[in-house]
N, C-alpha and C positions, 0 to 999 in steps of 0.2 A: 273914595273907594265905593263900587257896587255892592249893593247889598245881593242877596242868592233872588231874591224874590225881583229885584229891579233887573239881574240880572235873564232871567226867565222870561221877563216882559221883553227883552228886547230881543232875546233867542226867537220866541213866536214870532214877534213881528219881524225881522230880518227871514224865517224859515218863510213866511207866507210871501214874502216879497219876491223870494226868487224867481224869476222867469225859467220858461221850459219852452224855449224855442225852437225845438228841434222837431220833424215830425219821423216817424207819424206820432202826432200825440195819443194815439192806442196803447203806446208805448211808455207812453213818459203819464200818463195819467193817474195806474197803479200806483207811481213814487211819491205825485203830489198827495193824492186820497191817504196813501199811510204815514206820512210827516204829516198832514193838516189833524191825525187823531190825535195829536196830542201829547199827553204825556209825563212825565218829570221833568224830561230834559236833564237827568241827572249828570251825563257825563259833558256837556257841551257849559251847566254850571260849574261841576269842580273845575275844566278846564281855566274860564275866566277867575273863578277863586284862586286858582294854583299862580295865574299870571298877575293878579290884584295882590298878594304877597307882595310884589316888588315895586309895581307899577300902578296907575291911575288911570290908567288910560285902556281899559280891556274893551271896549270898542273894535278898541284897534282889530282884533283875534275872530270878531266874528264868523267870519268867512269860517279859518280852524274848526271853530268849533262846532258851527252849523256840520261841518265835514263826517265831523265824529259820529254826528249824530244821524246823519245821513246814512253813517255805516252801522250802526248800530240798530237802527230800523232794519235797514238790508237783510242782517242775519235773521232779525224778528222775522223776518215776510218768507225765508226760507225753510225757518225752525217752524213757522204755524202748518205750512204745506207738507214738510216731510211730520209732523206731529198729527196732522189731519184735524187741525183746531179749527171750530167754529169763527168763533169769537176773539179780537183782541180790541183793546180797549172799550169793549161795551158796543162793538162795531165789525160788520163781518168781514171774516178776514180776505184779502186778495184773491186766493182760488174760490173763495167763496160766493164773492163778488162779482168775481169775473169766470177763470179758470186755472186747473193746474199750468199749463204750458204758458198763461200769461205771465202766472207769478212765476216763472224760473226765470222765461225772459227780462221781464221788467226787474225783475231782483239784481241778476247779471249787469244789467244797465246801472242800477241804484249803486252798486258797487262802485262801476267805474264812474260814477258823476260825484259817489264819495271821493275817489283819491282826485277829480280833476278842483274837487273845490280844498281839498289840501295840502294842491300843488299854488294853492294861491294867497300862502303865507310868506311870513320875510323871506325874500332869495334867499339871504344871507344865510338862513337857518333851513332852507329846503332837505338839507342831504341827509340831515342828522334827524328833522320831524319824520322825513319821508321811510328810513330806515326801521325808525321806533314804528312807523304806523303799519308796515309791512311786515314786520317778523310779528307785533300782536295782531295783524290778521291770519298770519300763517298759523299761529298757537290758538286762537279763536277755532279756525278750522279741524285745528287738531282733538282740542277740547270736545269738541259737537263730536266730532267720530268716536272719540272714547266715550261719552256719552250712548252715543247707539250702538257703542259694542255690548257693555254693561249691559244693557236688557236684554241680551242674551247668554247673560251670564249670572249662575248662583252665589260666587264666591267671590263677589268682589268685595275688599277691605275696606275701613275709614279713611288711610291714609291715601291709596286709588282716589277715592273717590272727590277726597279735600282736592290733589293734585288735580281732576279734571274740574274741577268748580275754579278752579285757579286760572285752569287757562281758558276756559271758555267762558266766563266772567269777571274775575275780578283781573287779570290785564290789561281789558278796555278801560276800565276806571285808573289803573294805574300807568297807564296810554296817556289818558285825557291830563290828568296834573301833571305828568310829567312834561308833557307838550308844552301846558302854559307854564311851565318853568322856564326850559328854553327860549320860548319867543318872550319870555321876561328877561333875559341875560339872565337867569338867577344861576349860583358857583351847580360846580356840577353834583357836589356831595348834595348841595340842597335837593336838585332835582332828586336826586337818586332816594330820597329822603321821604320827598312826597312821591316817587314811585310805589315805592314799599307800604305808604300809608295806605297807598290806595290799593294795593293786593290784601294790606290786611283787611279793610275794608272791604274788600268785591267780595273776601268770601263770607263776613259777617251778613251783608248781604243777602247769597245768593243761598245761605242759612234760612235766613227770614223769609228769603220767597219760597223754600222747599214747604215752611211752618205755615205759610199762609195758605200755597196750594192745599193742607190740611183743613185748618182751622181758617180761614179766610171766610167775611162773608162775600158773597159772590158781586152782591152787587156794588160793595166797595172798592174789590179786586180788580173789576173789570173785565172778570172770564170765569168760566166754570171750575172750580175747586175739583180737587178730585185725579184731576186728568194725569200726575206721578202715578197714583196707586193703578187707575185703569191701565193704565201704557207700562205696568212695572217696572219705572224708573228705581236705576238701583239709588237714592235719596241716603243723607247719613240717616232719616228715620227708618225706613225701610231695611238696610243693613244692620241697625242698630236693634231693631225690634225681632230680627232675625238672632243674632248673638245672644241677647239678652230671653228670651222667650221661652216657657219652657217648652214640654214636649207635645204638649196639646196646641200652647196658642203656634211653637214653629208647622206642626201639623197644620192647621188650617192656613195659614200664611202660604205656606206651602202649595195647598190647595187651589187658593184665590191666584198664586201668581201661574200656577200649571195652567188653570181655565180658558179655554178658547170660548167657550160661550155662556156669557154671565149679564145678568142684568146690571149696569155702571151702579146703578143708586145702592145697592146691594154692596156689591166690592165694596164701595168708598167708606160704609157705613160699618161694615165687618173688618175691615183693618182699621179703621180710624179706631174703633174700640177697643183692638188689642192691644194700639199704643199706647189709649187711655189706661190700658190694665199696667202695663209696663214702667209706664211715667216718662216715655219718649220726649214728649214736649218739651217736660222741661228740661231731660237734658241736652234736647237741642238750644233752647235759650239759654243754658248755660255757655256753651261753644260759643253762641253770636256775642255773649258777653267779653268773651275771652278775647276774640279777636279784635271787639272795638279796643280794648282793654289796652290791645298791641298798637293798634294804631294811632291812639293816643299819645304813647312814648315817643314813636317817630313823629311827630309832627312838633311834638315838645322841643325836638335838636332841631327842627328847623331855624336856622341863624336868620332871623326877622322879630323885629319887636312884638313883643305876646301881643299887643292892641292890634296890629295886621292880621294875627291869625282870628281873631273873637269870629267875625262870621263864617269862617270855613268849616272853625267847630260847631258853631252854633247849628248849623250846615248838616255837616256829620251827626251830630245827635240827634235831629228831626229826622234824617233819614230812619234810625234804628227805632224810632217810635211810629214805622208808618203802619199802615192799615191793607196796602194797596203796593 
């Protein structure tokens, strides 16, 4: 069985190998420059971990799981453009680099060169990975819309707000196990087992990234911190600093999110303090607790010998200790 880290070695090296033969390479260039940044490769390893449960051989998958992760860039390269982000991985992003009209095109293509390389798993399972991989992209898509309704909106709830963190992050992660169940034969309640792990995972997650966009140092992150509060992302902190706040700090809050014209270093630094006054942090680290907390018990009923599951946990808890 692969360990997460042998597994990562061989994700890079299979991602760098692939040819791009098609031209015009103006075209296909963008795709390579944002897969060679880098990255976790989070979802392309739970994938091989969820099919290393059953199997020895997650080799086999790569193709898969490279796919995921092809897709999973895509949205990145979409989300940085409609976001207006400089920066992703420590590296400028696609419109940045090039322009807006390149990244929509080339994203468009990244898309469809995602599903052609995860139309090239077992026939046998084609219909059933192909299904799962299209209706979490449809929820992906949906997620990102609710997402940019939300900033135009005062009132949105915690439970809103869980639900779009749900489908526009934690999906893909319960996309990617699920996947490598299937192309493992693993029974169906199993897959469906590590589905769920993986939503409760996506949103302890996507918890920790709201925290870090906060509290993150930039240079470990990989991007400029900040850029929720600037863009008034409705964040569980953000909403929660809002309920919780009294009448002075919802006043200023209030203020910072009305502003059309404000210096970023300013915002960031006037709302981060009111969370500090509030004690937001931590009860957003409470909630990422909660959910590991959950996903913990779904991986427990997975029917495989606890020695199978040790690095997928091992796995799991390094993610909720990262930095970045």
């Amino acid at each position: 069985m692969l360990t997460s880290n042998e597994i990562l070695d061989r994700v890079n090296g299979f991602i760098a190998s692939l040819p791009y033969d098609r031209q015009p390479s103006s075209l296909y260039d963008p795709i390579r420059y944002v897969l060679s940044l880098g990255g976790k490769r989070i979802r392309p390893v739970l994938m091989m971990l969820s099919y290393g449960l059953w199997r020895d051989d997650a080799e086999r998958i790569l193709m898969p799981a490279c796919a995921i992760e092809t897709y999973h860039n895509y949205t990145l390269l979409h989300d940085d453009l409609m976001d207006n982000a400089d920066v992703r991985r420590g590296q400028p992003t696609v419109h940045r680099r090039w322009d807006a009209n390149t990244a929509i095109l080339s994203g468009d293509s990244m898309l469809v060169v995602a599903y052609q390389r995860m139309a090239q798993c077992d026939a046998g399972k084609l219909s059933e990975v192909l299904n799962l991989f299209t209706e979490t992209a449809l929820e992906i898509g949906e997620g990102q819309q609710y997402d940019m309704d939300f900033e135009h909106r005062n009132d949105v709830t915690e439970a809103e707000y869980i639900e779009m963190i749900r489908l526009k992050t934690s999906v893909l992660l319960a996309c990617a196990m699920k996947i490598g169940a299937i192309l493992a034969d693993a029974p169906a309640r199993d897959a469906d087992l590590l589905y769920r792990f993986g939503e409760q995972m996506g949103l302890a997650f996507q918890l920790q990234d709201d925290l870090l966009d906060v509290y993150g140092d930039p240079a470990v992150f990989g991007k400029a911190i900040g850029g929720d509060i600037t863009s008034n992302k409705k964040t569980y902190m953000l909403i929660n600093a809002m309920l919780r706040a009294d009448d002075r700090q919802r006043a200023e809050l209030s203020r910072w999110i009305a502003a059309t014209d404000f210096d970023r270093a300013e915002k960031i630094a006037a709302v981060t303090a009111i969370y500090d006054e509030i004690g937001i942090r931590g009860l957003c680290e409470e909630l990422i607790e909660k959910y590991f907390a959950e996903s913990e018990k779904l991986l427990a009923q997975v029917a495989v010998p606890e020695e199978r599951k040790t690095e997928l946990r091992r796995y799991a808890a390094a993610m909720m200790k990262r930095e970045r």
